[in-house]
C-alpha positions in Angstrom: 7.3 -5.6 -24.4 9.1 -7.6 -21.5 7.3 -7.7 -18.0 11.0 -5.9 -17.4 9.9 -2.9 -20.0 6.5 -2.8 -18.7 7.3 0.5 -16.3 10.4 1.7 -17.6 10.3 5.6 -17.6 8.4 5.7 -14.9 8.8 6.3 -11.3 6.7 4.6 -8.5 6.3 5.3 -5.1 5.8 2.3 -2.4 5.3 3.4 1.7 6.0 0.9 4.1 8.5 -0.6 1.9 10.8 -2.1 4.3 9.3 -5.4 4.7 6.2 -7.6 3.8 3.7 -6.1 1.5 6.0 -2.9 1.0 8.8 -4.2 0.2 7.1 -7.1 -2.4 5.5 -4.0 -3.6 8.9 -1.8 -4.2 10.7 -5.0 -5.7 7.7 -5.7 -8.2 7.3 -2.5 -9.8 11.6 -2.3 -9.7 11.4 -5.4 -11.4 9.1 -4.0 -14.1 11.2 -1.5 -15.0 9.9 1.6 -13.0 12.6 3.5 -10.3 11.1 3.0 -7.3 11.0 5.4 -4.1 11.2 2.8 -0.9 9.3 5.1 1.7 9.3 3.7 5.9 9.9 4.7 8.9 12.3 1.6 9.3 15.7 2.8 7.5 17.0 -0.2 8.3 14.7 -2.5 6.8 14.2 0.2 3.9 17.5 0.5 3.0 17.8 -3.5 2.4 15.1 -3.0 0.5 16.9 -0.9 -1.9 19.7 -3.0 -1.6 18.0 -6.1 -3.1 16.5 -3.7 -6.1 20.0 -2.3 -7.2 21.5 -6.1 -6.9 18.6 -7.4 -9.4 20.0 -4.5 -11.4 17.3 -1.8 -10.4 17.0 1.8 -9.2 15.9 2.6 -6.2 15.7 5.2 -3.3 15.4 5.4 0.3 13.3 7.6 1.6 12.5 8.1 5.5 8.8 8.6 5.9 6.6 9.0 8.7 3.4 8.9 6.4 1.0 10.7 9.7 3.3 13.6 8.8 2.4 15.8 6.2 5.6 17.1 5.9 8.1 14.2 5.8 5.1 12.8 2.8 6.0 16.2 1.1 9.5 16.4 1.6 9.7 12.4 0.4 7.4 12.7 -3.2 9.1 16.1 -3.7 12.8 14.6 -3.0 11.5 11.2 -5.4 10.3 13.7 -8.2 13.7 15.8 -7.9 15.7 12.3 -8.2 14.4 10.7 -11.0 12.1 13.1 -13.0 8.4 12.6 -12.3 5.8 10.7 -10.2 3.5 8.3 -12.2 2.6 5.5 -9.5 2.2 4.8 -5.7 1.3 2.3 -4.0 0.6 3.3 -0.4 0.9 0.8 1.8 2.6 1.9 5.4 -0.2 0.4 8.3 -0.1 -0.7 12.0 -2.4 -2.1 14.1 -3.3 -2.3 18.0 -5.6 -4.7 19.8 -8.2 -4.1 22.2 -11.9 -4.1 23.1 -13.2 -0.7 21.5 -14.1 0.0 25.2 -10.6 -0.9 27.0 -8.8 0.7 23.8 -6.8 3.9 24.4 -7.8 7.0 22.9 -3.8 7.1 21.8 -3.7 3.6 20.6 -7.0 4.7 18.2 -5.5 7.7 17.6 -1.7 6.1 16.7 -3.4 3.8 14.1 -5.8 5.8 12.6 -3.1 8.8 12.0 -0.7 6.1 10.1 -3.6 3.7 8.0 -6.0 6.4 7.3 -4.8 10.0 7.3 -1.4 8.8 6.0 -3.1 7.5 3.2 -4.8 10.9 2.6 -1.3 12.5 3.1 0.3 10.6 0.5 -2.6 11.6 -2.0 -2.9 14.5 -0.9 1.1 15.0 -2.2 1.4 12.4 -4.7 -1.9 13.3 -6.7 -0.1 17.2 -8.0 2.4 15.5 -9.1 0.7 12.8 -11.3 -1.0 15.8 -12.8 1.9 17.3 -13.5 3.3 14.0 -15.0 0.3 13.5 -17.2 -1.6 11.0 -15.3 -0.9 8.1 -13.1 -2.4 5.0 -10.7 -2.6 4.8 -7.1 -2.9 1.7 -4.9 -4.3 1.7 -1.4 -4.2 -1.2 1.0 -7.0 -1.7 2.6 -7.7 -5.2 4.4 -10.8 -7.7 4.7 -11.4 -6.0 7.4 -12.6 -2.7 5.4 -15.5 -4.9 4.9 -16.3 -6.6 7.6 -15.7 -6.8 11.8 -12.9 -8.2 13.7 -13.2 -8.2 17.7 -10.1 -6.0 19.2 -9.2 -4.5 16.0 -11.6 -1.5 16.0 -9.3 1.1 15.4 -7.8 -1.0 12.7 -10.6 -2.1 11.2 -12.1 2.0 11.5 -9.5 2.8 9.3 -9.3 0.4 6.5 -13.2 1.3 6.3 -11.9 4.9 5.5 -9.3 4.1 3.4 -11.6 2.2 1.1 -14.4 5.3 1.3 -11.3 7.7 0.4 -10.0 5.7 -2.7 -13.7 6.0 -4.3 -13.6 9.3 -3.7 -10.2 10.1 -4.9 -10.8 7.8 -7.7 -13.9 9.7 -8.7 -12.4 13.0 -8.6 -9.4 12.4 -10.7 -10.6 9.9 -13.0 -11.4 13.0 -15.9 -7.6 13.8 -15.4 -5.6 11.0 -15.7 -5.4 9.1 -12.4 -7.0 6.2 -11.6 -6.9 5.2 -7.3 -7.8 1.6 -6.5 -7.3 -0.2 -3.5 -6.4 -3.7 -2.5 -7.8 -5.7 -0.1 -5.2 -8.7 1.5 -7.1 -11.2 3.7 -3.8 -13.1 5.8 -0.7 -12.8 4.2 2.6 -14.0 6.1 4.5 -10.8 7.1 6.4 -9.7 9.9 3.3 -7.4 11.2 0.8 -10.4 10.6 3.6 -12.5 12.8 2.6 -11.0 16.0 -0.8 -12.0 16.2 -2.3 -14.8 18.7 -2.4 -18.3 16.5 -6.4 -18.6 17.9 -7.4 -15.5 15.9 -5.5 -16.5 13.1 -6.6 -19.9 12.9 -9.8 -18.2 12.3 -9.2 -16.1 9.3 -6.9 -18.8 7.9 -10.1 -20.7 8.0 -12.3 -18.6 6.3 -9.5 -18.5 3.2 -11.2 -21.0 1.2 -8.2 -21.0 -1.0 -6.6 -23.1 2.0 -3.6 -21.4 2.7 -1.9 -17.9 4.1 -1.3 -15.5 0.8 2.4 -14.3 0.5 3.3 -11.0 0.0 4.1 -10.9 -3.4 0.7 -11.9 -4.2 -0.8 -9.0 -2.8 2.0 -6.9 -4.9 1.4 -8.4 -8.0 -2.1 -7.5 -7.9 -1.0 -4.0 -6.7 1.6 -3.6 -10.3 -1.3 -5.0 -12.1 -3.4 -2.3 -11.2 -0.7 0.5 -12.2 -0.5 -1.1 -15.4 -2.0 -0.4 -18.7 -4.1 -3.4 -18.3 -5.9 -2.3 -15.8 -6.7 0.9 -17.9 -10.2 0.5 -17.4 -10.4 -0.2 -13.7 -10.7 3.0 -11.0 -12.4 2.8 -7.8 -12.3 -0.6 -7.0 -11.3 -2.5 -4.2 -9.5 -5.8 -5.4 -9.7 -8.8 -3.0 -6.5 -11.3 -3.0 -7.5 -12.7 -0.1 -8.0 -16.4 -0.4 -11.7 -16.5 -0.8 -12.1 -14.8 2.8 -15.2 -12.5 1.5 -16.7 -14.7 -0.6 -18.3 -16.7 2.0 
């Protein structure tokens, strides 16, 4: 089998697909075969993200998705089953982020990124996970961060979530594991993407530092790792939280 028949059949779902991590995400499991469902709030940037899967010859859909809205998730998996047959892999991805000292930090700037990096996530699972059932099984992907494991200063609500999103993809992963669908997570240390762009050169001189590997990571890295773990290979693997992040938690 060709890394081009690896996912052929199948149908994957990818959130926050319109740049960076997303859209690596949406073009590596296109480019294994799969029909992919590019899912952002961004239609602009989603819809070039479809654009570059159907000129490498792949299928793909745009699907505007707010994932802190239950319905728009709903109305988005149901649309991508409808379209192309089934649901068999996701990786959810969509984040934000919003600095400040925990005390200085609004309540609606804790609120704003906790409702899109953690109870998005649960959203998507919550309408995804049916739907692998239905198809017979499937894999989820989560992104979680570094920072799911450890502290950064100004990122509480940020790091607050990715905490939860690693706690919910055990769970998940536990529950569904007898039925078919295995729920991993990933967990990128500083990979160059437009979202990572914005942040002060002094802070990331510091994570850059502790990246032993002795570089940034680039996006398709992260969504290699992320098709990996959809794959058959990783057949074995549910509940865990896979690093690519340079080294960063290993010291």
């Amino acid at each position: 089998m060709t890394t081009s028949e690896q996912f052929a059949g199948r149908v994957a779902m990818v959130t926050g697909a319109g740049s960076g991590i997303g859209r690596a995400s949406a073009l590596a499991f296109a480019a294994r075969g799969a029909a992919v469902g590019v899912c952002d709030v961004n239609a602009e940037g989603g819809k070039e993200t479809v654009s570059l899967i159907e000129g490498a010859g792949g299928n793909a859909l745009f699907l505007h998705t707010d994932v802190a809205s239950g319905d728009t998730v709903q109305e988005a998996v149901d649309t991508l089953v409808t379209t192309f047959g089934g649901l068999h892999f996701a990786h959810n991805n969509a984040g934000t982020y919003a600095m400040g000292l925990t005390g200085e930090l609004s309540e609606a700037e804790f609120t704003r990124v906790v409702n899109v990096n953690l109870l998005g996530v649960f959203l998507c699972m919550r309408h995804q996970i049916p739907r692998m059932l239905e198809a017979g099984g499937g894999a989820i992907v989560n992104t979680a961060s570094v920072w799911a494991h450890a502290a950064m200063p100004t990122q509480s609500a940020y790091v607050a979530s990715k905490h939860g999103v690693a706690g919910l993809t055990k769970t998940a992963a536990v529950e569904y594991a007898a039925q078919g669908v295995r729920v991993n997570a990933v967990s990128p240390g500083y990979i160059d993407t437009p979202m990572t762009a914005g942040n002060p050169p002094d802070r990331m001189a510091v994570v850059l530092s502790r990246q032993v590997i002795g570089r940034a990571g680039q996006p398709e890295e992260v969504a290699a790792a992320a098709a990996w773990l959809c794959s058959d290979e990783a057949s074995l693997i549910t509940g865990a939280d896979l690093n690519v992040d340079g080294g960063y938690l290993a010291h």
